[in-house]
Kinemage of the C-alpha trace (Angstrom):
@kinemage 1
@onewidth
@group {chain A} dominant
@subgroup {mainchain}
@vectorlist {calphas} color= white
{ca unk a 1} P 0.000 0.000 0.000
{ca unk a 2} L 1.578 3.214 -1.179
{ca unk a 3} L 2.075 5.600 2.001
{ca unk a 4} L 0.622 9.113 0.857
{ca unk a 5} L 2.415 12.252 2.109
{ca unk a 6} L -0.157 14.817 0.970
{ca unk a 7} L -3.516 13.411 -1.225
{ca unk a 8} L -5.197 15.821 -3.519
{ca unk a 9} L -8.357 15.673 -4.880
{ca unk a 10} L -9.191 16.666 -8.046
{ca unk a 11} L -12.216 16.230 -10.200
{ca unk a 12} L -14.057 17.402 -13.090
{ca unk a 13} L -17.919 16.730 -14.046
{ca unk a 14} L -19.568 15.902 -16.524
{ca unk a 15} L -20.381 18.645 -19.645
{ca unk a 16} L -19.339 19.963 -23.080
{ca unk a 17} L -21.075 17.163 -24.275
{ca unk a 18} L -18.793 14.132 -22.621
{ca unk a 19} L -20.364 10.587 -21.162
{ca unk a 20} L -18.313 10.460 -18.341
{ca unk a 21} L -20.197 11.624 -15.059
{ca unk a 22} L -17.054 11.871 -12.970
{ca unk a 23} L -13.474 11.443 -12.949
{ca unk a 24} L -11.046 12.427 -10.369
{ca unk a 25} L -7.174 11.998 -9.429
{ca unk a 26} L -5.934 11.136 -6.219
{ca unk a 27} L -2.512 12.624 -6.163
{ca unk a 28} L 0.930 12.449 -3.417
{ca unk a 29} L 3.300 15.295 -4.126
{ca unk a 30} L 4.301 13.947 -7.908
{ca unk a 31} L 2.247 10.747 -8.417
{ca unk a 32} L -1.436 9.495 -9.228
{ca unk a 33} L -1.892 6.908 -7.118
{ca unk a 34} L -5.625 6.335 -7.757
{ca unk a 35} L -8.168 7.330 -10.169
{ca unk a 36} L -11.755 6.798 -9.587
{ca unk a 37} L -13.773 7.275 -12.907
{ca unk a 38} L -17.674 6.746 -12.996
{ca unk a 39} L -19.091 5.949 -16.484
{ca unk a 40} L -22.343 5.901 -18.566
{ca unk a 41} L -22.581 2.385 -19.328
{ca unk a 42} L -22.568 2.428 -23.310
{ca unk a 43} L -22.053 -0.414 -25.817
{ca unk a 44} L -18.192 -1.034 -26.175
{ca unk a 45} L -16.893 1.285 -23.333
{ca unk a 46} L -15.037 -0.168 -20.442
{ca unk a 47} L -16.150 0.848 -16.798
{ca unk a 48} L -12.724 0.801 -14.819
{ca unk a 49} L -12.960 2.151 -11.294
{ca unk a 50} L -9.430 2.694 -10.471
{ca unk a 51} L -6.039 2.574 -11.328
{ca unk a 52} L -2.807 2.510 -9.473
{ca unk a 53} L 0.522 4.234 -10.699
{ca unk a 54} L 0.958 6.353 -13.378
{ca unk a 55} L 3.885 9.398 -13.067
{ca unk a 56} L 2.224 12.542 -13.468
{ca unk a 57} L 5.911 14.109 -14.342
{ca unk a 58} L 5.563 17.648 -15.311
{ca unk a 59} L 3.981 16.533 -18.479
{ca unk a 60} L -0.043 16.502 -17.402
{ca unk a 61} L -0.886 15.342 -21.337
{ca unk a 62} L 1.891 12.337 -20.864
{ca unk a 63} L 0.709 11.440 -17.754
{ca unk a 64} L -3.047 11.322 -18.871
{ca unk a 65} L -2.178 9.344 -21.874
{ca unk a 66} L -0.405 6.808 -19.771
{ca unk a 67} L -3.544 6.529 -18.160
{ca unk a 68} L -5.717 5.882 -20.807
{ca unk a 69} L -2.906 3.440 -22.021
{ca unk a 70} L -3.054 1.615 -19.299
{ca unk a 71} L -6.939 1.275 -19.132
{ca unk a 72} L -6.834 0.822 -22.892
{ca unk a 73} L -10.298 2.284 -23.736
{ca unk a 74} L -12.816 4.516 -22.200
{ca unk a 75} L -15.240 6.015 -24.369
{ca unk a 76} L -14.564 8.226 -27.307
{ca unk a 77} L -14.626 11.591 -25.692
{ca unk a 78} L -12.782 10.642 -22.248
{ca unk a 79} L -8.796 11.440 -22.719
{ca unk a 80} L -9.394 14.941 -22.645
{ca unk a 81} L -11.091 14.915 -19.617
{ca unk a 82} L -8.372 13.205 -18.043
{ca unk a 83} L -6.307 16.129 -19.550
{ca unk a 84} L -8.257 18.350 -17.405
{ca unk a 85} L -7.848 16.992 -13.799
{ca unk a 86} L -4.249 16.321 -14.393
{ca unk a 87} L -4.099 20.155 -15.481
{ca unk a 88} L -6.051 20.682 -12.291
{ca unk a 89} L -3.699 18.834 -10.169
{ca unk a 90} L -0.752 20.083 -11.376
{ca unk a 91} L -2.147 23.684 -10.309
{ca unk a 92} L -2.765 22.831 -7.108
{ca unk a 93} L 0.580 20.771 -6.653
{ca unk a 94} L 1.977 24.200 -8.306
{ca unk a 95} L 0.274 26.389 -6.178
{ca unk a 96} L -0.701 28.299 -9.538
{ca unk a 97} L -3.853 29.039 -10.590
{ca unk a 98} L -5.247 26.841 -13.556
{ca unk a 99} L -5.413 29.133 -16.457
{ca unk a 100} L -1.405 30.031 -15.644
{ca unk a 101} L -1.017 26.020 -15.953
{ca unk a 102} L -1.778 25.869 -19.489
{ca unk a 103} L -0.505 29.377 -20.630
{ca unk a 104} L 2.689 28.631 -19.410
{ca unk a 105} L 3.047 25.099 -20.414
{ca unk a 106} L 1.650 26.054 -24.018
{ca unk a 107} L 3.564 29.545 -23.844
{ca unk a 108} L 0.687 32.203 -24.643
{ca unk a 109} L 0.011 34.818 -22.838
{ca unk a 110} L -3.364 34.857 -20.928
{ca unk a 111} L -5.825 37.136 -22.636
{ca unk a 112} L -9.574 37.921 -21.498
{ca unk a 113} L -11.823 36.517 -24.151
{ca unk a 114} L -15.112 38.452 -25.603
{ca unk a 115} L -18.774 37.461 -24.128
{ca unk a 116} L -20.824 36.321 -26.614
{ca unk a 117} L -23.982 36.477 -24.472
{ca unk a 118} L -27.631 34.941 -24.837
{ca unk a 119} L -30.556 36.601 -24.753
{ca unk a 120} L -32.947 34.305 -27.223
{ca unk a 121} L -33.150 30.866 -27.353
{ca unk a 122} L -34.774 29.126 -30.497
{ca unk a 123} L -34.670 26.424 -33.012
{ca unk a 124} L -33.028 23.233 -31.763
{ca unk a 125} L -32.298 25.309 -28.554
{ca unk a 126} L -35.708 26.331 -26.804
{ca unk a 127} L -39.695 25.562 -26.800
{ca unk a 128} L -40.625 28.312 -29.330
{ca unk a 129} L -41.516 29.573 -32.676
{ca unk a 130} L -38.146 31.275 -33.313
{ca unk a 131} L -36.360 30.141 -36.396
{ca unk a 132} L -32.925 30.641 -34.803
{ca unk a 133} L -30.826 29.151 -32.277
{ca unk a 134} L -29.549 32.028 -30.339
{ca unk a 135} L -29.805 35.834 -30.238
{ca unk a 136} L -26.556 36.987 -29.057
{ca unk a 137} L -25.394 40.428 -27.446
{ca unk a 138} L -21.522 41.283 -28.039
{ca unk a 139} L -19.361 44.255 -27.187
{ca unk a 140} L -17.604 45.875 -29.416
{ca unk a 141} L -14.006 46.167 -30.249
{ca unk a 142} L -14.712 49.903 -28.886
{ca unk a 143} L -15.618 48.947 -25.730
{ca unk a 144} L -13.495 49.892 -23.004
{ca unk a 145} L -15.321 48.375 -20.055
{ca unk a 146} L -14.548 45.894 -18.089
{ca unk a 147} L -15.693 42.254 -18.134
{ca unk a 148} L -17.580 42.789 -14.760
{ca unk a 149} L -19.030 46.029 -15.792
{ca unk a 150} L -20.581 44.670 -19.135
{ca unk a 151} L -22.045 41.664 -17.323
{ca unk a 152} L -23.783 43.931 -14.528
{ca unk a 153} L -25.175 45.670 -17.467
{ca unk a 154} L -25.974 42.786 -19.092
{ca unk a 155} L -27.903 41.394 -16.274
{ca unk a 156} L -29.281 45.106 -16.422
{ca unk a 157} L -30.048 44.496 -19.564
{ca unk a 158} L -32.160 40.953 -19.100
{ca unk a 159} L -34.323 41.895 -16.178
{ca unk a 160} L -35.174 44.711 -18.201
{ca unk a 161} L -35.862 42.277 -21.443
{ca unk a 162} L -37.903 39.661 -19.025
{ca unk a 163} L -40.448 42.970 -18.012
{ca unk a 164} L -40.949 44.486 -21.573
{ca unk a 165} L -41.662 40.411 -22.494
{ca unk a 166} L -43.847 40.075 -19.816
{ca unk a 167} L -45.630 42.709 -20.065
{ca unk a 168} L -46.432 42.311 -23.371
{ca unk a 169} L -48.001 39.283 -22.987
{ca unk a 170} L -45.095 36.946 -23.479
{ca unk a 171} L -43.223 34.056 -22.272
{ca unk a 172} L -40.339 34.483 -20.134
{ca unk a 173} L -39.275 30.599 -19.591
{ca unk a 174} L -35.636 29.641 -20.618
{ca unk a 175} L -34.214 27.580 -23.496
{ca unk a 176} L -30.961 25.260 -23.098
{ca unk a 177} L -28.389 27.973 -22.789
{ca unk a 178} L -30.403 30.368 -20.610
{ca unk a 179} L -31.482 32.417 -22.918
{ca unk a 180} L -35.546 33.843 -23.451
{ca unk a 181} L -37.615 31.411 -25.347
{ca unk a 182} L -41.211 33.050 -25.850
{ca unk a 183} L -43.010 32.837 -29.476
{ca unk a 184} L -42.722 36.283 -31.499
{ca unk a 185} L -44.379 37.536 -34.093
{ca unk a 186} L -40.949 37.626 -36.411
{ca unk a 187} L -37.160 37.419 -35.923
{ca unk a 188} L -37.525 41.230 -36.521
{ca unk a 189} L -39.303 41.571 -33.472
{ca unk a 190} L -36.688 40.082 -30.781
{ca unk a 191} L -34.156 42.454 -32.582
{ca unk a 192} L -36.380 45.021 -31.489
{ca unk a 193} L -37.400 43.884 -28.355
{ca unk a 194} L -32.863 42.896 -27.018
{ca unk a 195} L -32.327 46.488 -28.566
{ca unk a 196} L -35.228 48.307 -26.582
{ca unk a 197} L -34.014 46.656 -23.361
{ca unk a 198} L -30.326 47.307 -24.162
{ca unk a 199} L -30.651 50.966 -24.304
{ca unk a 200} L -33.016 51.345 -21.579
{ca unk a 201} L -30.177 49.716 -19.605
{ca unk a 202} L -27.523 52.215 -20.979
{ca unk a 203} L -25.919 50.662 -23.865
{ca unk a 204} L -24.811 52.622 -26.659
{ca unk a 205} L -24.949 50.538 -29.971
{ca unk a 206} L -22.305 53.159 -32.042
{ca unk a 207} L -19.742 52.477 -28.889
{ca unk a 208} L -20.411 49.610 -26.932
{ca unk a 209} L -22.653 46.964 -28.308
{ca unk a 210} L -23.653 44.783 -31.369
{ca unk a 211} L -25.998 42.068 -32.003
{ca unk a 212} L -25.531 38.423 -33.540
{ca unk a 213} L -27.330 35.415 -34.325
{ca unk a 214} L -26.862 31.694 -34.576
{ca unk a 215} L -28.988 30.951 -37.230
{ca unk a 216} L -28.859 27.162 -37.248
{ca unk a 217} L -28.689 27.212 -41.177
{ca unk a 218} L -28.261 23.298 -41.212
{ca unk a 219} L -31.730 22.477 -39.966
{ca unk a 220} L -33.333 24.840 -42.449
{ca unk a 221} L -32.033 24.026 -45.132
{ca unk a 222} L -34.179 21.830 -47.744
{ca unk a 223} L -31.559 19.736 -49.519
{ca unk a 224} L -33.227 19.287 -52.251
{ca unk a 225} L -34.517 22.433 -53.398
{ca unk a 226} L -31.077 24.004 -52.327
{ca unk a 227} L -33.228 26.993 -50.131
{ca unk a 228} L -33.962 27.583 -46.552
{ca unk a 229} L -37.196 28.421 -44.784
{ca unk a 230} L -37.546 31.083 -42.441
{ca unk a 231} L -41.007 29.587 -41.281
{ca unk a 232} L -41.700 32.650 -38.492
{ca unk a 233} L -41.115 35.080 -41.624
{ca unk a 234} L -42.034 33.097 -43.769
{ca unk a 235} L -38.933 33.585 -46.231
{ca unk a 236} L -37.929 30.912 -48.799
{ca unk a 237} L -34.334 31.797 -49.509
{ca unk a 238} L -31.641 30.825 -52.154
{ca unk a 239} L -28.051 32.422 -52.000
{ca unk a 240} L -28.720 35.449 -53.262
{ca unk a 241} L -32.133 36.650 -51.186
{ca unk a 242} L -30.369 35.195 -47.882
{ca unk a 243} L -27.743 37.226 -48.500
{ca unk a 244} L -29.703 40.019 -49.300
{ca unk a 245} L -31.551 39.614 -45.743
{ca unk a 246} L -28.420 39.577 -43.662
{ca unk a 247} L -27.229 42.645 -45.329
{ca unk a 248} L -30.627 44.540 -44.637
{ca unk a 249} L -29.990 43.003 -40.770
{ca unk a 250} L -26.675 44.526 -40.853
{ca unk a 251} L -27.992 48.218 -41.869
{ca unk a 252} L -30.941 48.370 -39.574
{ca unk a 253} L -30.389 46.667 -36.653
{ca unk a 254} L -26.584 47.044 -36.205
{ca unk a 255} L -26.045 42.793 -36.527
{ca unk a 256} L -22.243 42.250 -36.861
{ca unk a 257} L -22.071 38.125 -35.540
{ca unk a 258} L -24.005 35.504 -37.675
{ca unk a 259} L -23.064 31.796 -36.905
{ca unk a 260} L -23.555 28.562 -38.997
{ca unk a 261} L -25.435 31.206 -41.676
{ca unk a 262} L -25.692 28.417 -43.958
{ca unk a 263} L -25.625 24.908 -43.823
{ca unk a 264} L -22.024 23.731 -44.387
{ca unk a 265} L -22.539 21.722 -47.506
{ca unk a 266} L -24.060 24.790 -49.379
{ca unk a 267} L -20.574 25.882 -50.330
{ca unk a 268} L -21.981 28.268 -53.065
{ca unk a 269} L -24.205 29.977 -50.261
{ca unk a 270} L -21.092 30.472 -47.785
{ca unk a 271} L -18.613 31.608 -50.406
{ca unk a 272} L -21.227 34.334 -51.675
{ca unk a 273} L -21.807 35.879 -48.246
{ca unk a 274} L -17.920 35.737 -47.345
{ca unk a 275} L -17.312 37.150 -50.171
{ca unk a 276} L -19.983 39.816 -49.642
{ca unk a 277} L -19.193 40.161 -46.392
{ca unk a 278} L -16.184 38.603 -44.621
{ca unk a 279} L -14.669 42.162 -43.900
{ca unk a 280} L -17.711 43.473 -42.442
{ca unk a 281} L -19.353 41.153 -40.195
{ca unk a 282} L -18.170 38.195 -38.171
{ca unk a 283} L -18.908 34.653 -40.099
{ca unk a 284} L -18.439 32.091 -38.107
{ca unk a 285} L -19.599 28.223 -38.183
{ca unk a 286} L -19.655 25.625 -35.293
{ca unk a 287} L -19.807 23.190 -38.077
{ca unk a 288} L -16.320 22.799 -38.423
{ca unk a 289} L -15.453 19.512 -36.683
{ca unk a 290} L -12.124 18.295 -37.919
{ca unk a 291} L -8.947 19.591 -39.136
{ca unk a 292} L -9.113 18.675 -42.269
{ca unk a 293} L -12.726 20.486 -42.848
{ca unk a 294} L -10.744 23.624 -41.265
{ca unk a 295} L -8.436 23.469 -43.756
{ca unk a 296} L -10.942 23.165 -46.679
{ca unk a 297} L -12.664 26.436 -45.410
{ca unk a 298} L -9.839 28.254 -44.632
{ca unk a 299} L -8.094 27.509 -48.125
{ca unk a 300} L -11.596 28.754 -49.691
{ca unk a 301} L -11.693 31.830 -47.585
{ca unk a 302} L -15.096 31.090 -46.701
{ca unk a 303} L -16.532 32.656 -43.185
{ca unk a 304} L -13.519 34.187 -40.715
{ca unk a 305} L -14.660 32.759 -37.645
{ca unk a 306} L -14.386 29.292 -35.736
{ca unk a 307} L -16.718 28.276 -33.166
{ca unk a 308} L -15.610 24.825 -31.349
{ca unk a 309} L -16.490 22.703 -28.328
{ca unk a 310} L -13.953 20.316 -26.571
{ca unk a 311} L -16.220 17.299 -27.224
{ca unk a 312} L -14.559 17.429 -31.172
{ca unk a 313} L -10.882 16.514 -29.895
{ca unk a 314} L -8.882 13.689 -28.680
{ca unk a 315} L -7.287 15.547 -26.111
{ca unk a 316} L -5.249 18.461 -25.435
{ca unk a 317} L -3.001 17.829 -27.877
{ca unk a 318} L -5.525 17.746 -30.626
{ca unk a 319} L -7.146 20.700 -29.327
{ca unk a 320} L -3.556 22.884 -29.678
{ca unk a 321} L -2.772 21.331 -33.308
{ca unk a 322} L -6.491 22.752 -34.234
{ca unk a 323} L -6.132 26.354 -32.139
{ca unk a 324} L -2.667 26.662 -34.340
{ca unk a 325} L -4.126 25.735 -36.958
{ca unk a 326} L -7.216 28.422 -37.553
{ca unk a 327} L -5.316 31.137 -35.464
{ca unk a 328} L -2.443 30.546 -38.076
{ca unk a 329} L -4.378 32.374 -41.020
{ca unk a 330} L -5.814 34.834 -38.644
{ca unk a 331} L -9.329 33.336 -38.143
{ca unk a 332} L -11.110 34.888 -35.464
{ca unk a 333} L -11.832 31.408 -32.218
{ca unk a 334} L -14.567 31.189 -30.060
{ca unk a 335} L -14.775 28.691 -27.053
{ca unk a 336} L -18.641 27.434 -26.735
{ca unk a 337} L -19.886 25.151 -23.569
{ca unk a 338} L -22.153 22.661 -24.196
{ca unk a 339} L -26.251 22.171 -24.020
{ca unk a 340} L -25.355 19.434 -20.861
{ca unk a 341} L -22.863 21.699 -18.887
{ca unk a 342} L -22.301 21.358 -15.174
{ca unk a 343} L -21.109 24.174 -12.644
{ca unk a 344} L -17.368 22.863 -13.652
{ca unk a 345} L -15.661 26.309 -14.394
{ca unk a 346} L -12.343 24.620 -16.394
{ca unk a 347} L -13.703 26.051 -19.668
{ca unk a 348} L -13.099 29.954 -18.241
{ca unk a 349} L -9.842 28.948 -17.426
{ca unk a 350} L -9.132 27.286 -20.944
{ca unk a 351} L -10.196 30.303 -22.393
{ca unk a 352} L -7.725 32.855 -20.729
{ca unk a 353} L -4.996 30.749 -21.668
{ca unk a 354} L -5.344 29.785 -25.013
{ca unk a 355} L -5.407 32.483 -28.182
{ca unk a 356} L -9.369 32.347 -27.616
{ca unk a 357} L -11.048 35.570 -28.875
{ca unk a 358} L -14.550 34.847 -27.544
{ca unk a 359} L -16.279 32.489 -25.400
{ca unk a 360} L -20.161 31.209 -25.651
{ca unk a 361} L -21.250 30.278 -22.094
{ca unk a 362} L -25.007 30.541 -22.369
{ca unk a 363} L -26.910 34.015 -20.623
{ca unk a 364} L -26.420 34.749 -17.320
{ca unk a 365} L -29.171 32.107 -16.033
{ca unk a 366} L -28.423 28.640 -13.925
{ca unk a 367} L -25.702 27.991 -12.283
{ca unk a 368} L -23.811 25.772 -15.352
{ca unk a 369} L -23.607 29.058 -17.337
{ca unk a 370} L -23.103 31.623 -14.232
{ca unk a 371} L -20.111 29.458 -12.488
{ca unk a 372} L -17.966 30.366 -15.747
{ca unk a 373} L -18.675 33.894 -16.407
{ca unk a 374} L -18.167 34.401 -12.552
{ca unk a 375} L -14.729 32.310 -12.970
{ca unk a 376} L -13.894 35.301 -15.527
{ca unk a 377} L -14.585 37.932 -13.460
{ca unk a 378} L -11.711 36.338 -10.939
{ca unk a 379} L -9.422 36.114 -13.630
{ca unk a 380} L -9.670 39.489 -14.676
{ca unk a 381} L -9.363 40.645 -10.837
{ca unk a 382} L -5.969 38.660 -10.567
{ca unk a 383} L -4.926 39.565 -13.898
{ca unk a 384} L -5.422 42.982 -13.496
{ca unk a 385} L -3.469 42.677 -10.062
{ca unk a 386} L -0.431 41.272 -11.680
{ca unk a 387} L -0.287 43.633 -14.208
């Protein structure tokens, strides 16, 4: 029986879309000398409950890989999580906090991310008769404020929303990332309704604010006639009249963010709009699961933006290979939690450290999404210290 000088406990949860419910490290000074992991049960995966042994080094991606080596397989999706508590142990054994882990070890320096916050909820993402998946608000590149003093005004910003809602006669239930969910009359009308409530909270949309939307292109999209339906406004749209609609969005209602605009095998659709477009508004896709489908869209120049989720990669190492990879030809990156998150904050921490320019946590509703802005807001506090 190994005799344990100090035992550390480190565990992550379940979320970003992985099977395993838990999965923790039991650590003395520089060795795991127990892992408990509890699985899903799923056809082909192998439950292990612990394992004895493996040198955790300075080298938290060796040391998880031994792991996993060891315990040959365990589910598709489960490396990276051991990834994360050896990260997570190392911090503690370092006395350092998480995101300074990774930064260092991968040799960026940490950076505070954009919010891309929710405010609606539709499509595949919330009980309602909105076309789209989310309704996002941004700041701008022009805004100076602070990470805690946009949130407080974008919590300013949804109480007000929730009132105007209710009062109208409206739903104010939640979809899957927190977000508003209440059947409109058009898509028009939320943009009106997030930019009522954003200036009666203070914003200014010339200095501080833009809107976006994750349109969700891919379930809209009738492969056979080539078009998508807008069924709340009733549009029937080719290449050239959706492009036409998200350049009258862009004029009126000051729209700079539109994600997954088009289903990603309409290539002729994408490369119209980036070509229309690219230098004006952000194009980004969360479609983009693999390197090699990168690649193809980058070499196109079609879209400028990459939306991922840790779920796509085998690990950390994976992860890096793709951040170099889009960051390389100066695509804009944007970290995005999961419809199943937990209160597991490691995503924040991810975020500072690696070249992320934006992160997609959900609104500022339920613990899974609050935990992680709330994580930010302590990393720009010690940040702003060391500086």
């Amino acid at each position: 029986m190994a005799y344990i000088k100090r035992a550390i406990i480190s565990k992550v949860f379940s979320g970003s879309g992985f099977e395993t419910n838990r999965l923790s490290f039991y650590l003395s000074d520089d060795k795991i000398i127990k892992a408990d992991l509890d699985l899903e049960i799923k056809e082909n995966d192998l439950v292990i409950k612990e394992f004895e042994g493996a040198n955790i080094e300075d080298d938290f991606i060796e040391a998880a890989s031994v792991l996993w080596q060891e315990n040959k397989v365990i589910g598709n999706k489960s490396a990276i999580l051991a990834n994360i508590v050896a990260a997570k142990c190392l911090a503690i054994l370092d006395s350092k906090p998480l995101y300074r882990i990774l930064s260092d070890y991968y040799d960026f320096e940490p950076k505070m991310p954009k919010p891309l916050l929710n405010v609606f909820n539709g499509g595949l993402y919330g009980d309602t008769n909105l076309d789209f998946d989310e309704y996002l608000l941004i700041p701008s590149i022009h805004n100076k404020s602070s990470l805690k003093e946009f949130l407080d005004k974008f919590v300013k910003t949804r109480n007000i929303l929730g009132e105007l809602l209710f009062k109208k006669g409206f739903d104010t239930d939640i979809g899957l990332f927190g977000g508003y969910a209440p059947d409109l009359v058009s898509s028009i009308n939320a943009f009106e309704f997030i930019i009522t409530a954003a200036l009666k909270a203070g914003f200014n949309f010339e200095n501080d604010i833009f809107l976006g939307v994750s349109i969700g292109a891919h379930h809209l999209f009738d492969t056979e006639t080539k078009k998508y339906l807008f069924q709340l406004d009733r549009h029937y749209l080719g290449p050239t009249d959706l492009a036409g609609v998200y350049q009258e969005w862009f004029k009126r209602y000051n729209i700079g963010y539109l994600e997954d605009l088009a289903a990603i095998s309409d290539k002729e659709s994408w490369k119209k709009i980036s070509a229309e477009f690219r230098d004006i508004f952000y194009l980004a896709s969360s479609q983009i699961s693999n390197h090699d489908l990168a690649q193809k869209f980058i070499d196109q120049k079609i879209g400028n933006t990459v939306v991922i989720k840790l779920n796509q990669f085998a690990g950390f190492f994976d992860l890096l290979k793709f951040v170099k990879q889009v960051k390389k030809y100066n695509y804009g990156l944007i970290l995005a939690s999961a419809i199943n998150e937990t209160e597991d904050d490691f995503l924040a921490d991810l975020s500072v450290a690696l070249p992320f320019d934006g992160v997609k946590f959900g609104s500022l509703a339920r613990s899974e999404r609050v935990s992680k802005y709330n994580r930010l807001i302590e990393i720009e506090r010690e940040l702003a210290d060391f500086i």
